[in-house]
N, C-alpha and C positions, 0 to 999 in steps of 0.2 A: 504493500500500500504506500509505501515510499516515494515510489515514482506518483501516483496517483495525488499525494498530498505534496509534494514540487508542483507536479501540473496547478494545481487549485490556486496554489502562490502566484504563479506565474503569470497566472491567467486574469489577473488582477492590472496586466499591460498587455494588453493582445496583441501589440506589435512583436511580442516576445515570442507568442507563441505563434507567429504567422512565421517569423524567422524560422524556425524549426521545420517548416513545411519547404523543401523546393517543387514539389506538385504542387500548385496553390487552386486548381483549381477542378473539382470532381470531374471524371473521367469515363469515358464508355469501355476503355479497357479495365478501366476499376486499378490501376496501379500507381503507386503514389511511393513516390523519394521522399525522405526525411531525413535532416542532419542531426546530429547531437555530436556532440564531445567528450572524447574519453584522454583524460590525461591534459586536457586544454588543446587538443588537436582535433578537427572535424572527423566525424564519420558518418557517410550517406547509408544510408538501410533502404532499399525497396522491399515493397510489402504488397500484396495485394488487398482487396476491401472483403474478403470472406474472412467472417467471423466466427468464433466458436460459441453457440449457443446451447441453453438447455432443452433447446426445442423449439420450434415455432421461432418467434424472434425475440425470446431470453437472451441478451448476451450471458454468456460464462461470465466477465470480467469486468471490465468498466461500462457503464449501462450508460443509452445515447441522453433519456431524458425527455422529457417536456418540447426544450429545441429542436429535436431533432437532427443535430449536429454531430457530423462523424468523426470530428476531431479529435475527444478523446479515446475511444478507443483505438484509433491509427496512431496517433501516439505514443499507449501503451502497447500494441503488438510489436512495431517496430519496436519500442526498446523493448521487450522483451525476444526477440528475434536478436538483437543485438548483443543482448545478453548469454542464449544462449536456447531458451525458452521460457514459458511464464514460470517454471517451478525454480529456476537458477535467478529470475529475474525477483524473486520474493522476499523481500526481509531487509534490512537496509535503513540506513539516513536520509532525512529529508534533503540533507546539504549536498550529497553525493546526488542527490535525482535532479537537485536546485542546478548544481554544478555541468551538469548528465546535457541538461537542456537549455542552457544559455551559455555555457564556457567560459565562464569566470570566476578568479579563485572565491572563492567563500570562506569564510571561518565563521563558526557556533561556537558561544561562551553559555556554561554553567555557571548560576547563581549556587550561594552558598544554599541555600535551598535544595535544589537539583542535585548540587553533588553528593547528596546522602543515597541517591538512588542507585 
């Protein structure tokens, strides 16, 4: 859910997350590029637009919504394609997903609070 709660952040500048797209715009082949950043260096993932559902039109994984907007789920398959799959893609820092999808450095500070955890 890592990557999922970056996106949400992110998503708060949509120029942010349009960066992320170099397909900008939906397609009859249904195949879409995306950049992200590993180590602060690009990497483009092609993906196609089939999703993994529980049937009918469930998605498995990041759900479209009210909007009907396909961008978060193409966001999260591609990184997780990137990754490796969704089960390799699972578990993780918000800062690494922050980092993942804009490519810059970030650093997270614990409060004395926090660090008891």
């Amino acid at each position: 859910c890592y990557i999922l709660a970056a996106m949400g952040a992110v998503s708060e500048f949509p120029e942010l997350i349009e960066d992320v797209f170099i397909t900008d715009q939906k397609n009859d082949a249904g195949i879409y590029k995306l950049r992200f950043f590993i180590r602060g260096k690009p990497w483009v993932v092609t993906i196609d637009d089939e999703m993994l559902t529980y049937g009918g039109d469930t998605l498995n994984f990041a759900m479209i919504g009210e909007s009907k907007n396909l961008w978060a789920p193409l966001v999260e398959k591609a990184f997780a394609k990137m990754k490796g799959n969704y089960a390799t893609a699972n578990g993780g820092f918000v800062p690494n997903g922050l980092r993942s999808l804009v490519g810059c450095p970030i650093t997270d500070y614990l409060s004395e609070e926090q660090s008891s955890y």
